[in-house]
C-alpha positions as CSV (number, residue, x, y, z in Angstrom):
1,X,113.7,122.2,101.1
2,X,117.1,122.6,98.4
3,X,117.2,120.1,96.1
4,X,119.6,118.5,98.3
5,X,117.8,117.5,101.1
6,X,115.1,115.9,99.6
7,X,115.3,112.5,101.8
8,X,112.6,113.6,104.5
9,X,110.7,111.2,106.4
10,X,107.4,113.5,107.5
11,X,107.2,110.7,110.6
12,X,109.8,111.4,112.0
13,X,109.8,115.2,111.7
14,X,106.0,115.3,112.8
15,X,106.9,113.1,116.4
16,X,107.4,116.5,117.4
17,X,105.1,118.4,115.1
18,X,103.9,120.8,118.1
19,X,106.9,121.8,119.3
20,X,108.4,122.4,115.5
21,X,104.7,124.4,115.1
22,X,104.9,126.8,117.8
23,X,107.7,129.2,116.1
24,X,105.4,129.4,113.1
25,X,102.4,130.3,115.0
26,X,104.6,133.3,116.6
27,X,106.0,134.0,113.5
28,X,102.4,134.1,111.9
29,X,101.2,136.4,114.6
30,X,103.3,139.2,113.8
31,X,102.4,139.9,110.2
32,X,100.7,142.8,109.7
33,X,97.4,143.4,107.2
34,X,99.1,142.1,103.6
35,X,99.1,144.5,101.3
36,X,98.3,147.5,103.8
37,X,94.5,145.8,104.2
38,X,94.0,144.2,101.3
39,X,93.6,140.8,101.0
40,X,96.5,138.8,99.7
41,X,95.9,136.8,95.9
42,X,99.2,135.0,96.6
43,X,100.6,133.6,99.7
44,X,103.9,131.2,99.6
45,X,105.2,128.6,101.9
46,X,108.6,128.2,101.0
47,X,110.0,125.0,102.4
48,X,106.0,123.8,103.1
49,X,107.5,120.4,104.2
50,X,104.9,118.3,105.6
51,X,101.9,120.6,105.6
52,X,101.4,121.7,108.7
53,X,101.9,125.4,108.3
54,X,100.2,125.0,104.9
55,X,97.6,124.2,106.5
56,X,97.7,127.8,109.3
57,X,98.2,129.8,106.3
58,X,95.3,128.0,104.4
59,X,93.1,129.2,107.8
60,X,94.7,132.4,108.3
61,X,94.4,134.0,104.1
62,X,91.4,132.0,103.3
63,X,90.3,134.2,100.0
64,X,94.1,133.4,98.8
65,X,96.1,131.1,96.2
66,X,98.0,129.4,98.8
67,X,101.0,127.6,97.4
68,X,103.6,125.4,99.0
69,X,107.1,125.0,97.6
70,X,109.1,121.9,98.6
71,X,111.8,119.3,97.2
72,X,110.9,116.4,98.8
73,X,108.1,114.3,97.5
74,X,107.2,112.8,100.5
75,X,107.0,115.8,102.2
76,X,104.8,117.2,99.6
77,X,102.9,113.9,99.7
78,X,102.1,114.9,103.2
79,X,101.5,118.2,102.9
80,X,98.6,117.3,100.0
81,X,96.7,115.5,102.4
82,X,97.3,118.1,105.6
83,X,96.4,120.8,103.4
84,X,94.5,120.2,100.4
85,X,92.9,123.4,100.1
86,X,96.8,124.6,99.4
87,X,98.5,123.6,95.7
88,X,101.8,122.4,95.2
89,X,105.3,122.8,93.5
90,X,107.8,120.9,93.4
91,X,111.4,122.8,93.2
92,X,114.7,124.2,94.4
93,X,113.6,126.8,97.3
94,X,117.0,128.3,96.7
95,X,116.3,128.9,92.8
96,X,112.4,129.2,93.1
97,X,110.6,132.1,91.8
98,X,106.9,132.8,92.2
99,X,104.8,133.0,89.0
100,X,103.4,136.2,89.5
101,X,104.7,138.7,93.3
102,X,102.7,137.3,96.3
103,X,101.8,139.2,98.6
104,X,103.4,137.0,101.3
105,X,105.9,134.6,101.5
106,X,106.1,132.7,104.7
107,X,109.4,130.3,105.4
108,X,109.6,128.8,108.4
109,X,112.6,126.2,109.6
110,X,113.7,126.1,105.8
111,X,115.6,128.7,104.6
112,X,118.8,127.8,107.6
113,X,119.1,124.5,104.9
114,X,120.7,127.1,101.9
115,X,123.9,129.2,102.1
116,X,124.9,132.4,100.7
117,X,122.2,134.3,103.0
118,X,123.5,137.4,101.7
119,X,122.0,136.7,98.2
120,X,119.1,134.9,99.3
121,X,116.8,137.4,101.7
122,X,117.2,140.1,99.4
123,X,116.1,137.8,96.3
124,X,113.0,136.6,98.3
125,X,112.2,140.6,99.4
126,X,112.5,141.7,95.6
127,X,110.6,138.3,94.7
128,X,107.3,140.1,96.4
129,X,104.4,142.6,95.6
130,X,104.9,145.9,96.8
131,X,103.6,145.9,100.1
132,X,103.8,142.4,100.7
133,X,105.6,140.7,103.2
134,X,108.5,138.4,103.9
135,X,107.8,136.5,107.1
136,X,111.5,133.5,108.0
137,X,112.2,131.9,111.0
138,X,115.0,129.8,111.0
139,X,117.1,127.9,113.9
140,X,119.8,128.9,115.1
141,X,121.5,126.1,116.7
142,X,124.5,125.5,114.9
143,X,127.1,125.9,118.1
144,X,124.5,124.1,120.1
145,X,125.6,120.5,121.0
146,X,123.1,119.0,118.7
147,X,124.4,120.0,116.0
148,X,128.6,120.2,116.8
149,X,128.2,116.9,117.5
150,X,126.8,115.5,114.5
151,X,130.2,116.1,112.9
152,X,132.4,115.4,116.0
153,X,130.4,111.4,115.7
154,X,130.6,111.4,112.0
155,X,134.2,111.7,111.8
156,X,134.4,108.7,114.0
157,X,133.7,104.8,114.1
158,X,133.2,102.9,111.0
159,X,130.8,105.6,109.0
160,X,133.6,108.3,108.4
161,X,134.3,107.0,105.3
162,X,131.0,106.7,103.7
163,X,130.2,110.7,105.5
164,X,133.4,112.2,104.6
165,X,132.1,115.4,103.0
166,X,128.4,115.5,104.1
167,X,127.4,118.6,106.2
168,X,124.0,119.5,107.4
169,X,122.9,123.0,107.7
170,X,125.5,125.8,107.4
171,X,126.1,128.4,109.9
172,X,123.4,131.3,109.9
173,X,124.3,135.0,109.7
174,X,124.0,137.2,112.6
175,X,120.7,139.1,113.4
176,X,122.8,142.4,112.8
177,X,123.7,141.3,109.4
178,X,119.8,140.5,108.4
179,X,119.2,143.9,109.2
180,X,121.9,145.3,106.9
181,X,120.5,142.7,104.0
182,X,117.4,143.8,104.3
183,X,116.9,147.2,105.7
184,X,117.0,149.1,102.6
185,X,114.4,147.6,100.4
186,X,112.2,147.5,103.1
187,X,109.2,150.0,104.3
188,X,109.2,147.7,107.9
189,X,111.7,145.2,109.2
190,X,111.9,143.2,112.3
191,X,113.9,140.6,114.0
192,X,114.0,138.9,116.7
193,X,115.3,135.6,118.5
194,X,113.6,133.2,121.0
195,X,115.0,130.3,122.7
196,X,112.3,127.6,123.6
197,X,112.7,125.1,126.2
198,X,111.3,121.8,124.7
199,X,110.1,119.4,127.0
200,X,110.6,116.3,125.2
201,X,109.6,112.3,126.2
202,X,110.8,109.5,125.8
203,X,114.3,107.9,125.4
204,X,117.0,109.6,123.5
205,X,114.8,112.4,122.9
206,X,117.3,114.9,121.5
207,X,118.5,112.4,119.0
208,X,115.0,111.7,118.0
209,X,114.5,115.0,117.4
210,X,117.3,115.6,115.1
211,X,116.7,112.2,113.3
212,X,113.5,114.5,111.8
213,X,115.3,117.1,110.8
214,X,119.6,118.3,111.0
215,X,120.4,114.6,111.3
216,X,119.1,113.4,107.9
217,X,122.1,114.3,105.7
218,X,124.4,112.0,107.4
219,X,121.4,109.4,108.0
220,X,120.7,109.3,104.4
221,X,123.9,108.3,103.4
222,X,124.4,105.2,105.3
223,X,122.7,102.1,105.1
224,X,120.1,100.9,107.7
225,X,122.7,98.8,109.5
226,X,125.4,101.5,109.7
227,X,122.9,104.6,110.1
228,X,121.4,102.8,113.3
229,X,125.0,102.4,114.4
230,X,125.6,106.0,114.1
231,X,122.3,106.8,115.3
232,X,123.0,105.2,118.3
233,X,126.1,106.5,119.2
234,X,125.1,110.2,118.7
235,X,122.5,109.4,121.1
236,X,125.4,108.2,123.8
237,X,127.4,111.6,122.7
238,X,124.3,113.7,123.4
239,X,123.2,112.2,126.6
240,X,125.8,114.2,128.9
241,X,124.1,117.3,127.6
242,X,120.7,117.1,127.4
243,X,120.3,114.6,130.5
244,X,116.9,113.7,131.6
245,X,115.3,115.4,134.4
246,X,113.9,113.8,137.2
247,X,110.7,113.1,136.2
248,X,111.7,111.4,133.1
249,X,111.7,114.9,131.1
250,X,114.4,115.7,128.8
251,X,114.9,119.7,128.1
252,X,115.8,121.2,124.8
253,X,116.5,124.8,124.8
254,X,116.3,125.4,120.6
255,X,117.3,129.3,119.8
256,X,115.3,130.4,116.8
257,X,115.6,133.4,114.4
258,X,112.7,135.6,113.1
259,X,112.3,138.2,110.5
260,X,109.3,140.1,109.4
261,X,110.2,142.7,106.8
262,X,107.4,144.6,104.5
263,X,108.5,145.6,101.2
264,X,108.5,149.3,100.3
């Protein structure tokens, strides 16, 4: 993550670590053979987080340096022990650059964290061996009610003081837009979006979901009193949209962006 967000709790983003993994396993799916067949020295995950992709790209480039690049130590903490085969740096994903080009580097539910997109992909592409690949998925949730209403509760109650100011991730760019970024510095280039319906448990499931992840900016600035009180009452907000089923299910339908683009 930036070096903004570096308050993570890795338990509370893994309560729901196979649900977050699936987008990265059908991200991973669709790179092709790095370095037209060769095997790749240098594979990155950018935004490695807690580990757990580490770990799939550890499995899926085993001859390779695999190295995660993260913010938070506690999620590098984690990510150590679910991937030790992997090393570790600690740093800025928005200012990060690789030691020598890899030959893939992999992003997945990170990059949505930084602005100014229109700078960013085309770094990363130019960051890469010639041949190698640039693999992102990011969500793409930011009209979605779990999100608008993060601010809508923020700037309410007796917390708008302390959050006056804090934001979580910014608005993404358009899949139309990627395409312009990246098309000409590329040999290959495709995206896509999927929307998955997450069947989640338990009570105030959508809230505990974003309490792992687009939540934490505003959780981290409050106090444990306060930040229950506001955790509590996004919950109530949230409930009228994602009720639960009748069998006790809760559905979360979370639209996510990919893009696979090869460098020329």
């Amino acid at each position: 993550m930036s070096a903004a967000m570096t308050g993570w709790d890795p338990v509370q983003y893994l309560r729901f670590d196979t649900e977050r993994l699936r987008p990265a396993l059908d991200l991973l799916a669709r790179i092709g053979g790095a370095a037209q067949g060769a095997d790749p020295a240098l594979v990155v995950d950018l935004g490695c987080g807690a580990g757990n992709v580490t770990a799939l790209l550890c499995r899926r480039f085993p001859t390779a340096h695999v190295l995660g690049v993260d913010a938070s130590p506690a999620m590098l903490e984690a990510a150590r022990l679910a991937a030790p085969a992997a090393s570790y740096t600690a740093a800025d994903i928005a200012g990060w650059a690789p030691p020598v080009p890899p030959e893939v580097i992999f992003s997945n539910a990170a990059l949505h964290w930084l602005a100014d997109h229109a700078r960013l992909l085309p770094r990363l592409l130019g960051l890469l061996a010639p041949g190698g690949w640039l693999a992102v998925q990011i969500p793409a949730m930011h009209d979605a009610p779990l999100r608008r209403l993060q601010y809508a509760v923020a700037e309410q109650g007796p917390w708008a003081a302390a959050l006056d100011g804090i934001a979580s991730a910014p608005p993404i760019l358009a899949p139309e837009q990627y395409w312009d970024l990246l098309r000409p510095g590329c040999a290959t280039l495709d995206i896509w979006e999927t929307s998955y319906l997450h069947a989640l448990s338990g009570p105030d499931a959508v809230a505990e979901w974003a309490a792992g992840s687009s939540l934490r900016p505003f959780l981290d600035r409050l106090d444990a009193p306060m930040g229950a009180a506001f955790r509590a009452a996004y919950a109530a907000a949230l409930r009228p949209h994602y009720p639960p089923r009748e069998d006790g299910t809760t559905l979360l339908a979370f639209r996510r962006l990919f893009l696979v683009a090869r460098r020329g």
